[in-house]
N, C-alpha and C positions, 0 to 999 in steps of 0.2 A: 613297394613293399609286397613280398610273395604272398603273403598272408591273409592280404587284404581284397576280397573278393564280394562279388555284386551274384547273388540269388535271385535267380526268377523265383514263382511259386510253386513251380514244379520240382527247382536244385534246391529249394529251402525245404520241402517236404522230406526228399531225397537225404539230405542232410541231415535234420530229424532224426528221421530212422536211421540212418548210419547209427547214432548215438544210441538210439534206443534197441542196435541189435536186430533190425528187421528192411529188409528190403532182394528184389530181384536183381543179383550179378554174378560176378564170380569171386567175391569177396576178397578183394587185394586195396589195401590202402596207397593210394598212389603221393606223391611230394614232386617239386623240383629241387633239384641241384644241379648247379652249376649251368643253367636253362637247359637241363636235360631231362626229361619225364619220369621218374623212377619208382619203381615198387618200394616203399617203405617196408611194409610185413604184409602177410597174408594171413586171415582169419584160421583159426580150428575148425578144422575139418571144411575147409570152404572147396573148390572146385578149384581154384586157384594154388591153394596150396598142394591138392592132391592133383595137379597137372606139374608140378615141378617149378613153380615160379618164385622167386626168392626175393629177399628186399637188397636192393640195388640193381638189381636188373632194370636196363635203359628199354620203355616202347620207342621202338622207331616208327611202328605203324600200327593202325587198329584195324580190321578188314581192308587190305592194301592203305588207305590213305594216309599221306607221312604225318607225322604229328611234328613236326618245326613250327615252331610258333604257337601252337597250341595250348592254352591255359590246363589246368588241371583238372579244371570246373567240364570245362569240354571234354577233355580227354574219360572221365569219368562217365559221362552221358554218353560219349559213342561207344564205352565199353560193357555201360548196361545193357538191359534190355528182359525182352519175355522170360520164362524160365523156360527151359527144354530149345530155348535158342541156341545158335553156336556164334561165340564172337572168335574173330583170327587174330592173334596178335604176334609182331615181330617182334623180337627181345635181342637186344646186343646185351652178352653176360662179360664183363673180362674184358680178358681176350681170347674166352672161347669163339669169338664173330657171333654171326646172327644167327637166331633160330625160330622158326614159325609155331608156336603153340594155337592150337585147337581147342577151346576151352568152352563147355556145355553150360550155359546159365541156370542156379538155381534161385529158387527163392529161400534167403540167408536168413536164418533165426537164430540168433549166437549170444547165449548169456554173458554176458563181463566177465563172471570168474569160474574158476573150475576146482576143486580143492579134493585132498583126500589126504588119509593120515596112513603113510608108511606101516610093511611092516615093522620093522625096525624102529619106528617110533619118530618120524618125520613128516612133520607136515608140510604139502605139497600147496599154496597158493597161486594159479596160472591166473594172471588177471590181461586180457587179449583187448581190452580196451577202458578209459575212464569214461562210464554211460550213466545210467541213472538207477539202475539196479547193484551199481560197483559197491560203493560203502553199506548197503544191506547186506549182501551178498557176502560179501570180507566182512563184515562183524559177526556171521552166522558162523563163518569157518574157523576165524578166531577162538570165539566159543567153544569150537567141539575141540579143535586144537589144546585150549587150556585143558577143560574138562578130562581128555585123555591123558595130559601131563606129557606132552611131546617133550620131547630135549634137545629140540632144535626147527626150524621154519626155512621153507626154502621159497621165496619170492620167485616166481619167472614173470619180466616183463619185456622178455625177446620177443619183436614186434609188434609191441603195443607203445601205436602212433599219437597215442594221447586222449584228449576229450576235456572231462569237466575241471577244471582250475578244484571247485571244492569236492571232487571225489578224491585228489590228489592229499587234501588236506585229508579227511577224513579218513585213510587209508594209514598214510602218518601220524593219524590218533591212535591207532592200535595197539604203537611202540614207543610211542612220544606223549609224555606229562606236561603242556603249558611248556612247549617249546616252539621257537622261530621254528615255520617250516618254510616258508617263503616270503617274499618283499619283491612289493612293484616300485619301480622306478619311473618317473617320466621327467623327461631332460635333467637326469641325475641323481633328480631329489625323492627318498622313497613318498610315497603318498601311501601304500598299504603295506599292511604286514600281518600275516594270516597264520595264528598260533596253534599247536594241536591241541585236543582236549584234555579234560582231566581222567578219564578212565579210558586207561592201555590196560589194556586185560595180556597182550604178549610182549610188556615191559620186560627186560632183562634175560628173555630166550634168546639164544643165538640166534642169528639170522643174516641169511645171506641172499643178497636178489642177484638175481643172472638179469647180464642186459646185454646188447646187442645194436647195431648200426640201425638197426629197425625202430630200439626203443627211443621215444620224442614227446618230446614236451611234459604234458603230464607225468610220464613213466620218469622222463628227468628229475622232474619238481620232486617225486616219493624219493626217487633215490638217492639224490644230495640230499634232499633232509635227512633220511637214516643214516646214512654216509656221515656227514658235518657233521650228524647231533653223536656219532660213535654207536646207532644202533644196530646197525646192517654191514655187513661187509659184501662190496662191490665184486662181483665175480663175472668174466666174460669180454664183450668187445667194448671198443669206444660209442659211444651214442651218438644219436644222429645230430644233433646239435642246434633247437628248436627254441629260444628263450625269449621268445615274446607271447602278450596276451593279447587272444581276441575277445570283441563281446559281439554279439547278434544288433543289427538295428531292425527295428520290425518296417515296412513298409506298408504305405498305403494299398498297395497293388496286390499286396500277399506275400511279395518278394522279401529279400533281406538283403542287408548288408552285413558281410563279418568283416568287422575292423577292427584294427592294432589299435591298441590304446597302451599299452606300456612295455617296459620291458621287464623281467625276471629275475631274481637275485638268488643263490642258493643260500642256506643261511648263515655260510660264511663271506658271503660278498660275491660268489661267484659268478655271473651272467654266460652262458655257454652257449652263445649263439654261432655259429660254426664251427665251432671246434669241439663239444660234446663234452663231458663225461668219461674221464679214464679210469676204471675198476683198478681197482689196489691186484686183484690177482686176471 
């Protein structure tokens, strides 16, 4: 299982902060596919992004060393480092071939969501990861959104790799009255099923999320629920295709374990695990 990976206490610290939006890199979420290394998305405003790096781009190598065979867990570790460091990475894009990025480490402080309200009367929700600041954050913007009387919402979760299972939910409480927003499955049979609340404050506003080969797992879960439940309309690329759960095991040592423990249902029955997510437009 790709999924399932063994944390020292230094990758479980590391980890952490990923979620919590703080650590020294160049802020690119990495995946495998197909056992090849690949960029999922790149953070706002990260070093990564503002070098040109896109989600699907293959590492071949981190400072010359090939990465064949290499976990993700590794690949991540030889990519961090100090801040005002330089890591070298080879990138095969396409079939552009290879190309060498030079990329400056910074130390990455990146809130979860980004919002503003058009002139035109549009509100704009970027949400770049599901952390632990996500469902405050999107209830704040929600808020101001109602309060201004927006006539429409526009969700971007292009390359947003995922995170909390219940920020997913919670985010889908927004739009969703005591509706299926997901269901775990393990050897077939559901064992959970995780409803939204009762106060949607942007019940019945249009709404449309942009998604993207970048967007996985969590960003899945929001957007088949709004999708299924008819509250969002899908606009953009296919999704990465992520529909299993992990949960954290904590270790004696300080390390962890993240392990699969079920798989994902949209709340039409869906499970999208390779094949993603196909936007209506």
């Amino acid at each position: 299982d790709p999924y399932t990976v063994y944390f020292n206490k230094k990758e479980a610290d590391e980890f952490q902060g990923d979620l919590e939006g703080s650590f020294q890199g160049i802020g690119a979420e990495l995946g495998k596919r197909n056992d090849a290394l690949v960029v999922i998305s790149t953070l706002d405003e990260s070093p990564a992004k503002k070098a040109g790096l896109l989600a699907g781009d293959v590492i071949v190598s981190v400072n010359g060393e090939d990465t064949n065979g290499w976990s993700v867990e590794k690949t991540v570790n030889k990519i961090r480092g100090d801040k005002g460091t330089v890591v070298k990475l080879m990138i095969l894009r396409g079939d552009q071939g290879v190309k060498e990025f030079a990329i400056t480490r910074q130390a990455i402080t990146n809130p979860s969501v980004r919002s503003e309200v058009t002139a035109d009367n549009i509100g704009i929700l970027r949400i770049s990861r599901f952390g632990e600041d996500t469902a405050s954050l999107s209830s704040m913007a929600a808020q101001e959104f109602k309060s201004k009387g927006v006539k429409g919402v526009i969700v971007d979760l292009r390359g947003n790799g995922g995170g909390y299972l219940d920020a997913a939910r919670d985010l889908a409480s927004l739009w969703l009255t005591d509706k299926v927003v997901v269901t775990e499955r393990v050897g077939g049979k559901v064992t959970d099923t995780l409803r939204s609340g009762n106060d949607a404050p942007l019940a019945g506003i249009k709404t449309v999320v942009l998604v993207d080969g970048g967007s996985a797992s969590a960003s899945e879960i929001l957007a088949g629920a709004l999708s299924d439940n008819g509250a969002a309309t899908l606009v953009g690329e296919k999704t990465f295709g992520k529909g299993s759960v992990q949960t954290i095991v904590d270790l004696g040592s300080g390390g962890q374990v993240k392990v699969t423990i079920a798989k994902w249902y949209t709340p039409n029955g869906k499970n999208i695990s390779k094949e993603g997510i196909t936007p209506k437009v």
